[in-house]
C-alpha positions in Angstrom: -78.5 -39.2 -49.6 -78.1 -39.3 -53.5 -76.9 -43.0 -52.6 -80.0 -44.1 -51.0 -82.2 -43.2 -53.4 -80.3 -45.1 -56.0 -79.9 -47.9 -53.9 -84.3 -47.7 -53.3 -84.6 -47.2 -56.9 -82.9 -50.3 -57.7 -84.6 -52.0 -55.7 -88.1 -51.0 -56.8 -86.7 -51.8 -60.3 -85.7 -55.3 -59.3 -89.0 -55.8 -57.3 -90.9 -54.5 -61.0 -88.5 -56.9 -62.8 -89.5 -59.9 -60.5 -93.3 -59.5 -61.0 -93.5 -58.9 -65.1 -91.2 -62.1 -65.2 -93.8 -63.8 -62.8 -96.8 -62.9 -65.5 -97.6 -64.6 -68.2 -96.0 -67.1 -67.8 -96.3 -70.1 -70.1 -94.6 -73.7 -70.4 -95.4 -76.5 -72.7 -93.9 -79.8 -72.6 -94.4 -82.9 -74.9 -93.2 -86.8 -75.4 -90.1 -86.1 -77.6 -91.2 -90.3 -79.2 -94.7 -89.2 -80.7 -95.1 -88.2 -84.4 -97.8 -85.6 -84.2 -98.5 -85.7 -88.3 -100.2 -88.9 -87.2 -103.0 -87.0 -85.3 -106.0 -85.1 -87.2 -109.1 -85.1 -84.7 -109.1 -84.4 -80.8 -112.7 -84.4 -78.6 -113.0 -83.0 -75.2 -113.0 -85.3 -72.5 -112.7 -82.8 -69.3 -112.9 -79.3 -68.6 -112.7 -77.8 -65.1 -112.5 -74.6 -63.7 -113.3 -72.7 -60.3 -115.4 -70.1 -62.2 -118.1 -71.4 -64.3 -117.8 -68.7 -67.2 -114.5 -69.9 -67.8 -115.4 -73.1 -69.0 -116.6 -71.7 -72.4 -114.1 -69.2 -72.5 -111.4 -71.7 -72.0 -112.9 -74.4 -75.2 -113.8 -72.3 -77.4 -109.7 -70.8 -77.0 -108.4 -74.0 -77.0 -110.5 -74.8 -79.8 -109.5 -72.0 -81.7 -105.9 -72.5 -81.6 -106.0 -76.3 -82.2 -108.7 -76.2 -85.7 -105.8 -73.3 -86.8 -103.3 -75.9 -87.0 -105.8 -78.3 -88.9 -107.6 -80.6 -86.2 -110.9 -81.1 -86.5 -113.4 -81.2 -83.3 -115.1 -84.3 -83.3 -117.6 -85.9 -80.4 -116.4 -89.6 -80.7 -113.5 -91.9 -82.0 -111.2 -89.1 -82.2 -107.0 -89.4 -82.1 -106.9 -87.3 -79.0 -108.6 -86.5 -75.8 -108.2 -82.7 -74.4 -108.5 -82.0 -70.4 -108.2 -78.7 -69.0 -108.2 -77.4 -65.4 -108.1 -73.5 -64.3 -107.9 -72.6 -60.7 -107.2 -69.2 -59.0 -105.9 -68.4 -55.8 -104.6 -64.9 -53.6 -100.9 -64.7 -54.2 -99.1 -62.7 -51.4 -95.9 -60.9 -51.8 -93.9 -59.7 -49.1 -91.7 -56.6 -49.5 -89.0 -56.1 -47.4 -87.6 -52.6 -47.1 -85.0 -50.8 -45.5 -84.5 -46.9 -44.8 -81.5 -45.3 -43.3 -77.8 -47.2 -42.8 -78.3 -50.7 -41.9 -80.4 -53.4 -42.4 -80.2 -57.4 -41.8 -76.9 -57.3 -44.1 -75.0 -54.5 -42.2 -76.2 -55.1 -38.6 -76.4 -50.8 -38.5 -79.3 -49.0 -37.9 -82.7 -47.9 -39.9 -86.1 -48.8 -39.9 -87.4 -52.1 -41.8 -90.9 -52.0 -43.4 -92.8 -54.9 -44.7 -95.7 -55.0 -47.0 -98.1 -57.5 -48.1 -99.3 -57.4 -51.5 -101.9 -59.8 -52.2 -103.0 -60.2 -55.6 -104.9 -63.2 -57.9 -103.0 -65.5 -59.8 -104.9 -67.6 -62.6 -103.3 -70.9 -63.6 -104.1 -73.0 -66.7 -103.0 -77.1 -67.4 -103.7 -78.1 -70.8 -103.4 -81.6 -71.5 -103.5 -83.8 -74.8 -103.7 -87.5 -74.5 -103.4 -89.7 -76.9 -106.6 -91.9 -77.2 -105.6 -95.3 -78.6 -102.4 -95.9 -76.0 -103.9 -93.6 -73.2 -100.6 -91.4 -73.1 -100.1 -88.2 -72.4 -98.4 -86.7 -75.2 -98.4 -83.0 -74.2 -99.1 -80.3 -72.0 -99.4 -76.6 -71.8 -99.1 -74.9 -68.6 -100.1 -71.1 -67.9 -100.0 -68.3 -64.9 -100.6 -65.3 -64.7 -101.6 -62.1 -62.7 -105.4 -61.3 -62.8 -107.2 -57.9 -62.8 -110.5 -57.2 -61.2 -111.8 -56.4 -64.7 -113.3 -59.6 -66.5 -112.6 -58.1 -70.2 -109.1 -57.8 -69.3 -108.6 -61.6 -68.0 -110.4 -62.5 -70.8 -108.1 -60.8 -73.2 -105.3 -62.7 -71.1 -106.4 -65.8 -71.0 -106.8 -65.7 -75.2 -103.2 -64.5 -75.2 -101.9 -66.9 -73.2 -103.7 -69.8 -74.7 -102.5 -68.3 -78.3 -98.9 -68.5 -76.6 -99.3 -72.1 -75.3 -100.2 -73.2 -79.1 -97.4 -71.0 -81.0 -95.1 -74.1 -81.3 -97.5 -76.8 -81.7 -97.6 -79.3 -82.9 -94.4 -79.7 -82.1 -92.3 -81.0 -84.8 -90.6 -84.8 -85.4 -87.2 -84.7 -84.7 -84.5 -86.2 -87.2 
């Protein structure tokens, strides 16, 4: 019996494991041929989200994070153009578990339950194009689990955003 419970506590553990790996989770990619010590000014040219008081909460982030590395927000003529889209959607999970001796790996026995978690994902696509050759140069992609409580996302979606920009801009290589 002392085995079973072991073998259902590793599995909650690895189910845990699989979901904090799923949040927060950030990815930024960039041309590897651009010098980006040749870029001081960016403007917005697109912002787009599925919930309406993201849209500010979104540029003034982004905003944040690039005028701390030393770019300046301008309207026109700037060096780079910024897009963002956010979207959210239901994720579901299925969980898969198995009671007694048995199960779809030992052909035995024992009662299978399934459970549906369904729970809302946020994504976020950063992207920095380079105005003169009308490149894209990089991009910054985010998801993450949501909460019912707006604070909290909020909170999130700074921290994320921070995340996105830790590395930038990335540096030449020799």
């Amino acid at each position: 019996m002392s085995s079973l419970r072991g073998c259902f506590a590793s599995m909650i553990l690895l189910t845990l494991v699989g979901t904090v790996s799923l949040a927060d989770d950030i990815r930024t990619d960039y041309d590897h041929h651009v010098n980006f010590s040749q870029y001081h000014t960016y403007c917005w040219e697109r912002l787009k989200t599925t919930d309406p008081f993201w849209r500010s909460r979104v540029q003034d982030s982004v905003d944040q994070e690039l005028q701390s590395k030393g770019w300046q927000r301008i309207k026109t003529g700037c060096d780079v153009a910024v897009t963002a889209v956010g979207a959210t959607k239901d994720q579901r999970e299925y969980n898969t578990f198995y009671d007694g001796m048995g199960g779809w790996r030992w052909g035995g026995f024992g009662e299978r339950t399934t459970t549906v978690e369904t729970y809302p994902v946020g994504a976020l696509v950063v992207d920095l194009y380079d105005t003169r050759r009308r490149e894209l140069i990089w991009r910054g992609i985010a998801h993450d689990s949501l909460s019912n409580n707006a604070d909290k996302n909020t909170k999130k979606l700074e921290k994320s955003i921070t995340k996105m920009f830790d590395h930038f801009p990335p540096q030449a290589k020799d």
